[in-house]
ROVEXPA-675196 format. One record per atom (N, C-alpha, C): residue in one letter; atom name; x, y, z. Coordinates in Angstrom, 2 decimals. Each point is the difference from the previous one (the first is absolute). Example, Ala and Ser with C-alpha at 12.3 -4.5 7.8 and 13.67 -1.06 7.14 Angstrom:
BEGIN
<pt><aa>a</aa><at>N</at><east>13.19</east><north>-5.69</north><up>7.80</up></pt>
<pt><aa>a</aa><at>CA</at><east>-0.89</east><north>1.19</north><up>0.00</up></pt>
<pt><aa>a</aa><at>C</at><east>0.90</east><north>1.20</north><up>0.00</up></pt>
<pt><aa>s</aa><at>N</at><east>-0.35</east><north>1.05</north><up>-0.72</up></pt>
<pt><aa>s</aa><at>CA</at><east>0.82</east><north>1.19</north><up>0.06</up></pt>
<pt><aa>s</aa><at>C</at><east>-0.77</east><north>1.09</north><up>0.73</up></pt>
***
This chain:
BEGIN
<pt><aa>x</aa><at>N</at><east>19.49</east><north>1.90</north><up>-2.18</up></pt>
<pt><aa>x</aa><at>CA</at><east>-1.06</east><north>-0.95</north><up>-0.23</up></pt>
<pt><aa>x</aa><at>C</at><east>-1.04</east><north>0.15</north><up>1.11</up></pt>
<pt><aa>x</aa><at>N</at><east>-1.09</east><north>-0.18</north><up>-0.58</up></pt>
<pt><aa>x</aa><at>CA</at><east>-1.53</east><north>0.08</north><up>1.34</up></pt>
<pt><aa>x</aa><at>C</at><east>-0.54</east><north>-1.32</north><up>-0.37</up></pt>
<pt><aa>x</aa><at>N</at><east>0.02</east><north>-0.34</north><up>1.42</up></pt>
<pt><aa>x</aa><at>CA</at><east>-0.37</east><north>-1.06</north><up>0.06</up></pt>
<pt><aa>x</aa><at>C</at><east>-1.67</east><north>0.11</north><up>0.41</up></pt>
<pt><aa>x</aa><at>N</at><east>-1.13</east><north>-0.64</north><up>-0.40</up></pt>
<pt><aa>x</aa><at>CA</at><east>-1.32</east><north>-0.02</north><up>0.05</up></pt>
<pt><aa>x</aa><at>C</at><east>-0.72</east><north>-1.25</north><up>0.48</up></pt>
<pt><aa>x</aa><at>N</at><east>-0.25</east><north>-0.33</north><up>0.92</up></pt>
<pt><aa>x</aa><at>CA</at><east>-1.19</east><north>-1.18</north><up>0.07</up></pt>
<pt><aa>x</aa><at>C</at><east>-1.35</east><north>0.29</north><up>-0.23</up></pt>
<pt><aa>x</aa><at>N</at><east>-0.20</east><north>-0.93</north><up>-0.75</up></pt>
<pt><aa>x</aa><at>CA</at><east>-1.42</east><north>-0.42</north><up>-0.36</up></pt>
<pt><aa>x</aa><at>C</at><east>-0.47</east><north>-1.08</north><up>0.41</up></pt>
<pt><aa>x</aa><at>N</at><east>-1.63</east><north>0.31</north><up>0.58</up></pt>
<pt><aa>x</aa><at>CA</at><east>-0.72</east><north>-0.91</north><up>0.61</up></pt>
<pt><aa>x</aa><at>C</at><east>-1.64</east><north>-0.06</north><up>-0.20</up></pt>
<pt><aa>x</aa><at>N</at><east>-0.33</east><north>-1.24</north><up>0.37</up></pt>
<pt><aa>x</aa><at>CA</at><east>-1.21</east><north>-0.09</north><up>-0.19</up></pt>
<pt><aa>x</aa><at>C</at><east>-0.92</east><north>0.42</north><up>1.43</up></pt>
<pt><aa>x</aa><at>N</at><east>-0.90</east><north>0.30</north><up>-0.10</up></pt>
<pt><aa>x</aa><at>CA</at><east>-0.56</east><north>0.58</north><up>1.19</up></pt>
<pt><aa>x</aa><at>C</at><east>-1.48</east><north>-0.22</north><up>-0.88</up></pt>
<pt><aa>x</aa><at>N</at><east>-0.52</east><north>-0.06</north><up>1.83</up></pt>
<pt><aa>x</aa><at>CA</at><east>-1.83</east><north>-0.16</north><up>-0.63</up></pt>
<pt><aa>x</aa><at>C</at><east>-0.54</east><north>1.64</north><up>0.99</up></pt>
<pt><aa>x</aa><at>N</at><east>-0.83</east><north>0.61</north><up>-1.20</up></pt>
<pt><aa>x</aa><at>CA</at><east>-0.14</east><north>1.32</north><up>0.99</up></pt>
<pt><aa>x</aa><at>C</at><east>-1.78</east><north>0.36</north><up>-1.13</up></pt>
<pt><aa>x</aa><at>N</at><east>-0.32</east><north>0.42</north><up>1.17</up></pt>
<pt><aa>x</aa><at>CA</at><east>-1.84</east><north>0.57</north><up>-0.81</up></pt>
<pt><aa>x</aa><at>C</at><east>-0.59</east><north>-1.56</north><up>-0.41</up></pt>
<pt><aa>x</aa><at>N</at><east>0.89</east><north>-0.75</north><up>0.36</up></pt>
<pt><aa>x</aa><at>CA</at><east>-0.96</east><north>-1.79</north><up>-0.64</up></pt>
<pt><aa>x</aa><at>C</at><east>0.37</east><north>0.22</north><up>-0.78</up></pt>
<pt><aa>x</aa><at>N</at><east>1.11</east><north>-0.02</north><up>-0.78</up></pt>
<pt><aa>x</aa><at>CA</at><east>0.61</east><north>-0.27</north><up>-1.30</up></pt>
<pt><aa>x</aa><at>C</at><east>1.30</east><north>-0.36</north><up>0.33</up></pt>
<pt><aa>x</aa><at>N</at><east>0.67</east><north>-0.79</north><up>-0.86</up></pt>
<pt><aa>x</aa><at>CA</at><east>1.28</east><north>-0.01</north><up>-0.53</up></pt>
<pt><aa>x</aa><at>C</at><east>1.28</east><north>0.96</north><up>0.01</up></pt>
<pt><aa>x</aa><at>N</at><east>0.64</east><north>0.57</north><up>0.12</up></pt>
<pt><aa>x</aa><at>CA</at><east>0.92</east><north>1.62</north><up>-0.37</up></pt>
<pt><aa>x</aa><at>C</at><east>1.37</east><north>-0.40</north><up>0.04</up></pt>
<pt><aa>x</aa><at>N</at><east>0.74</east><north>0.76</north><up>-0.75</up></pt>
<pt><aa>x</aa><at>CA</at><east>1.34</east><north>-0.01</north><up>0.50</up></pt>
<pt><aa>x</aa><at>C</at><east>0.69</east><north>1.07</north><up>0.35</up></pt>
<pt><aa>x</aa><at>N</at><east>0.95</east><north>-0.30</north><up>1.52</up></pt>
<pt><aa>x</aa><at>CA</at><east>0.71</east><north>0.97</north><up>0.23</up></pt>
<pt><aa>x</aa><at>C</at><east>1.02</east><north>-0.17</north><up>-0.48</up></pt>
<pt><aa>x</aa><at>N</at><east>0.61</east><north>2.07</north><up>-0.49</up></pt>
<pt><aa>x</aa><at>CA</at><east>1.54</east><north>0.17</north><up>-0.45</up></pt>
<pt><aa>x</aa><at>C</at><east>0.98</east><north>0.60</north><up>1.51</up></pt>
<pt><aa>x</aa><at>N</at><east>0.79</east><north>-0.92</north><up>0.82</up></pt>
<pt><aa>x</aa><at>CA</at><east>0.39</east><north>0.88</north><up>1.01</up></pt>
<pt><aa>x</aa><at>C</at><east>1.71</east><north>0.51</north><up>-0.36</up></pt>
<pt><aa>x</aa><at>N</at><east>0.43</east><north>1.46</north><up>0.01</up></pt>
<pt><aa>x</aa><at>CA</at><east>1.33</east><north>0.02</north><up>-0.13</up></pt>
<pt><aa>x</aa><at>C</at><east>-0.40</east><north>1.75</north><up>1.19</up></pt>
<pt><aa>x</aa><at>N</at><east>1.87</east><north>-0.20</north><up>-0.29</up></pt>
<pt><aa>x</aa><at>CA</at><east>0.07</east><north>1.22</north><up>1.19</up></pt>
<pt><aa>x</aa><at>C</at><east>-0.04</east><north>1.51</north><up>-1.18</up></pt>
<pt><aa>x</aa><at>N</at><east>-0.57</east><north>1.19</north><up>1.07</up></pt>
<pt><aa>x</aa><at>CA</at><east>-0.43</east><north>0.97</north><up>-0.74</up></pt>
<pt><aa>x</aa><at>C</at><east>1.02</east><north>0.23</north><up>-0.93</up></pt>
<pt><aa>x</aa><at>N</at><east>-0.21</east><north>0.15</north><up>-1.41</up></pt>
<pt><aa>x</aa><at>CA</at><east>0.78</east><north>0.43</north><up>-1.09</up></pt>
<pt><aa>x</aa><at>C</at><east>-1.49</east><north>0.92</north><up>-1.14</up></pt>
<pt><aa>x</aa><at>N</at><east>0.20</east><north>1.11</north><up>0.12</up></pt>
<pt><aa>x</aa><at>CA</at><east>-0.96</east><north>1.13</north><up>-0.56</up></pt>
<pt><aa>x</aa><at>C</at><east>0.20</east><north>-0.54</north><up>-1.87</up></pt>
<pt><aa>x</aa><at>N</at><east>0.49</east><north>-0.03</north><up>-0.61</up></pt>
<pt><aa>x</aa><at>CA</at><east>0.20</east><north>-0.81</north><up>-1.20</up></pt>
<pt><aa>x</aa><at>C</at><east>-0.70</east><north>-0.52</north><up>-0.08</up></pt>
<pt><aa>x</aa><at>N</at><east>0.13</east><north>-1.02</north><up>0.69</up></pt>
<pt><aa>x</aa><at>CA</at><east>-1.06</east><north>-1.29</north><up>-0.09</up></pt>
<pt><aa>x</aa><at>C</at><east>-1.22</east><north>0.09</north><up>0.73</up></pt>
<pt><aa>x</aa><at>N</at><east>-0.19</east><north>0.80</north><up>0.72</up></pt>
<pt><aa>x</aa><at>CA</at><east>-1.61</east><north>0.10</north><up>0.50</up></pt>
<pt><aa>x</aa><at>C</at><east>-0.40</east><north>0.90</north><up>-0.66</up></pt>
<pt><aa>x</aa><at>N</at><east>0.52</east><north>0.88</north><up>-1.21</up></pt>
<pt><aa>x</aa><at>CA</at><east>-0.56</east><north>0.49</north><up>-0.87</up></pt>
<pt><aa>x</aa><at>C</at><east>-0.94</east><north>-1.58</north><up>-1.35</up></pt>
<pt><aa>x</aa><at>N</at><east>1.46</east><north>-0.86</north><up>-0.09</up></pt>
<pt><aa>x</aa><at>CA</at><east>-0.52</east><north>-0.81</north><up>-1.43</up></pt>
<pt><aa>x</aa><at>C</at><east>-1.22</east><north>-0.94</north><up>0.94</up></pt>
<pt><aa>x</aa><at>N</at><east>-0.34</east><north>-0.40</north><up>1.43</up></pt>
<pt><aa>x</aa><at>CA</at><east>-0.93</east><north>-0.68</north><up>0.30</up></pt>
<pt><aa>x</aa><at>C</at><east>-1.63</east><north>0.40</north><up>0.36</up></pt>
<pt><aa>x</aa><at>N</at><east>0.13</east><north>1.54</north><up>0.00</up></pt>
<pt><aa>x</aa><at>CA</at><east>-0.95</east><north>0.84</north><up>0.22</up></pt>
<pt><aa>x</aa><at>C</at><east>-0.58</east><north>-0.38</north><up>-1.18</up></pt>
<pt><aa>x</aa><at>N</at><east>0.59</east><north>0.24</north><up>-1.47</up></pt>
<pt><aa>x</aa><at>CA</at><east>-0.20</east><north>0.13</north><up>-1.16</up></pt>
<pt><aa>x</aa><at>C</at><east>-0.82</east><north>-1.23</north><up>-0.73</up></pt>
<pt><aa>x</aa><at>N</at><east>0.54</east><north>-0.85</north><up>0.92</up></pt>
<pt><aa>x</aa><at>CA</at><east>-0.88</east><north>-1.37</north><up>-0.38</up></pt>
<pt><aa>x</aa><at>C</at><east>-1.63</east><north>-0.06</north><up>0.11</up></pt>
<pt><aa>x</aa><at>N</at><east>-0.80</east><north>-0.86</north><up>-0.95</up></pt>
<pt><aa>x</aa><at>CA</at><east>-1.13</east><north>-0.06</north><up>0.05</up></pt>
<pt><aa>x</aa><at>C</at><east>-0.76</east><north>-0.21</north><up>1.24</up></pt>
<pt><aa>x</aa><at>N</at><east>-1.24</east><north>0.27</north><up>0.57</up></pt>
<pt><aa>x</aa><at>CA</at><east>-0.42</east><north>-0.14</north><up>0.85</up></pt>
<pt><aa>x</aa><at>C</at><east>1.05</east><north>-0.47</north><up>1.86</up></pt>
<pt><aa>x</aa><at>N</at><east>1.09</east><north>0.43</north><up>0.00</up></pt>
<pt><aa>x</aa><at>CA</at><east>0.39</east><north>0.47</north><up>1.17</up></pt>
<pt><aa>x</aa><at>C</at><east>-0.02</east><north>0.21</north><up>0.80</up></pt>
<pt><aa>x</aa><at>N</at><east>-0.20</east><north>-0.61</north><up>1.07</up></pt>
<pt><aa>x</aa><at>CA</at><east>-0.43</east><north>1.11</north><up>1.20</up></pt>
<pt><aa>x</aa><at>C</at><east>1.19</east><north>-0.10</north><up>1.08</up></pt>
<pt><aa>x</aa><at>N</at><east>-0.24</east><north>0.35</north><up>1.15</up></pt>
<pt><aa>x</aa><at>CA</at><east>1.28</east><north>0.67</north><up>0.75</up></pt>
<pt><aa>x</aa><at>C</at><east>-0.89</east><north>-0.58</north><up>1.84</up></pt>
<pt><aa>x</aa><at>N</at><east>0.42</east><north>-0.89</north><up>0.02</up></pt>
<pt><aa>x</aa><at>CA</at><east>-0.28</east><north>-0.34</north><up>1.39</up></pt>
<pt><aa>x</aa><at>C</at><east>0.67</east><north>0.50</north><up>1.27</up></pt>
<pt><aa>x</aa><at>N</at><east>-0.42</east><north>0.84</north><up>0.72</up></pt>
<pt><aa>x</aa><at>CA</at><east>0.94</east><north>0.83</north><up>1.07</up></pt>
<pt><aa>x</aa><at>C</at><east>-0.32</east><north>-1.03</north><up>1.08</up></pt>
<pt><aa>x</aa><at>N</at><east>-0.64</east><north>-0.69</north><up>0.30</up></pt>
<pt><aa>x</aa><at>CA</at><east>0.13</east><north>-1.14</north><up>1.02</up></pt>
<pt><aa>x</aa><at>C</at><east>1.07</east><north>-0.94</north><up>0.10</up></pt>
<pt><aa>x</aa><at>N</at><east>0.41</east><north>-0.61</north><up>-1.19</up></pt>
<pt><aa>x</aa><at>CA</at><east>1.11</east><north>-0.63</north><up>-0.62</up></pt>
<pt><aa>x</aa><at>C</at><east>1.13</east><north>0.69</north><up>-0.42</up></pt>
<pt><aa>x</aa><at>N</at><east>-0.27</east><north>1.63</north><up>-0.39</up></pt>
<pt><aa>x</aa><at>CA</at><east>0.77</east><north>0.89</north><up>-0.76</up></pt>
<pt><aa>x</aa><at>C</at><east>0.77</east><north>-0.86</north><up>-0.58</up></pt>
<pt><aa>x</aa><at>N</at><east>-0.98</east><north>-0.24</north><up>-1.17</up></pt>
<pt><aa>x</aa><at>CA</at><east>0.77</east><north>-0.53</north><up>-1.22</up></pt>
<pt><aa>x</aa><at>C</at><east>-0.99</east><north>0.03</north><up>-1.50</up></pt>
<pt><aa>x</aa><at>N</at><east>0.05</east><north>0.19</north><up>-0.65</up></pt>
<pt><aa>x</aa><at>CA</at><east>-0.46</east><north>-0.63</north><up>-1.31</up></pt>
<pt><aa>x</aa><at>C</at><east>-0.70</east><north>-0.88</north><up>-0.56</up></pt>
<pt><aa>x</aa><at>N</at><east>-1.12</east><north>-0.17</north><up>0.07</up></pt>
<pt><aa>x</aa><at>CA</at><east>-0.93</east><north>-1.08</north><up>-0.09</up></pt>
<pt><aa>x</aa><at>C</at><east>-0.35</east><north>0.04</north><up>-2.00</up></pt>
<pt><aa>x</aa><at>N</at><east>-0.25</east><north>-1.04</north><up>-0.46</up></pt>
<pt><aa>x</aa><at>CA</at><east>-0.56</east><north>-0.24</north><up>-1.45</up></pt>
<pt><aa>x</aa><at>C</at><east>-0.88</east><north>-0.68</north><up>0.21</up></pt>
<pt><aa>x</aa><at>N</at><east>-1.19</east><north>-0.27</north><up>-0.95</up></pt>
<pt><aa>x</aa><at>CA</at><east>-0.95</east><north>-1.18</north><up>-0.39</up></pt>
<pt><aa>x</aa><at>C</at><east>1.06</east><north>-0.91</north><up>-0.76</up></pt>
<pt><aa>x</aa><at>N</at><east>-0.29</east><north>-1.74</north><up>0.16</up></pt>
<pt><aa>x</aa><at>CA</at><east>0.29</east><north>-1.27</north><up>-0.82</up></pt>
<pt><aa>x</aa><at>C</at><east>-0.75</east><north>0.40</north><up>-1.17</up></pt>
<pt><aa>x</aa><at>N</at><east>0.46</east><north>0.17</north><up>-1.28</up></pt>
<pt><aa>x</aa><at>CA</at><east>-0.64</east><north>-0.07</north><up>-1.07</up></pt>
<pt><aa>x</aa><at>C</at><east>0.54</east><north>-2.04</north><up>-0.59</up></pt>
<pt><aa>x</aa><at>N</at><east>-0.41</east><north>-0.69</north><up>-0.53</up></pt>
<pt><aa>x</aa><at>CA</at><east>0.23</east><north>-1.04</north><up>-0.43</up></pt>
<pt><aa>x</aa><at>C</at><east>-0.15</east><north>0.41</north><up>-1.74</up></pt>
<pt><aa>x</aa><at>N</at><east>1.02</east><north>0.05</north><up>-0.62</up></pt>
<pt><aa>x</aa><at>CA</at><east>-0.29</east><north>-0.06</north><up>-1.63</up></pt>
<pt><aa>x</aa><at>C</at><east>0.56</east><north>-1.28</north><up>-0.48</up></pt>
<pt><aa>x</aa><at>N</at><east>-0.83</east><north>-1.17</north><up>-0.97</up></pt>
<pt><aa>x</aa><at>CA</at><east>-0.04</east><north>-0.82</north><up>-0.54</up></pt>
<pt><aa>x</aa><at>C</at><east>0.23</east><north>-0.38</north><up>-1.40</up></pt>
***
């Protein structure tokens, strides 16, 4: 089992969430893959935009 935290973080003046888990290549394959993505090496971690769907 991999365990993952997720968090909210404010980064660029927005909203984001971080995914933090320990290196597993698997899975930093399926988070790369995700929409708009990016990869914070300051944090080295995984940053997303908050999308809100209603």
């Amino acid at each position: 089992m991999k365990n993952i935290i997720v968090e909210r973080v404010i980064r660029d003046g927005g909203n984001r969430i971080a995914l933090r888990f320990p290196y597993y290549q698997e899975l930093n394959g399926v988070v790369k893959e995700l929409p708009d993505a990016q990869w914070s090496s300051d944090m080295n971690t995984g940053i997303f935009q908050i999308v809100l769907i209603s």
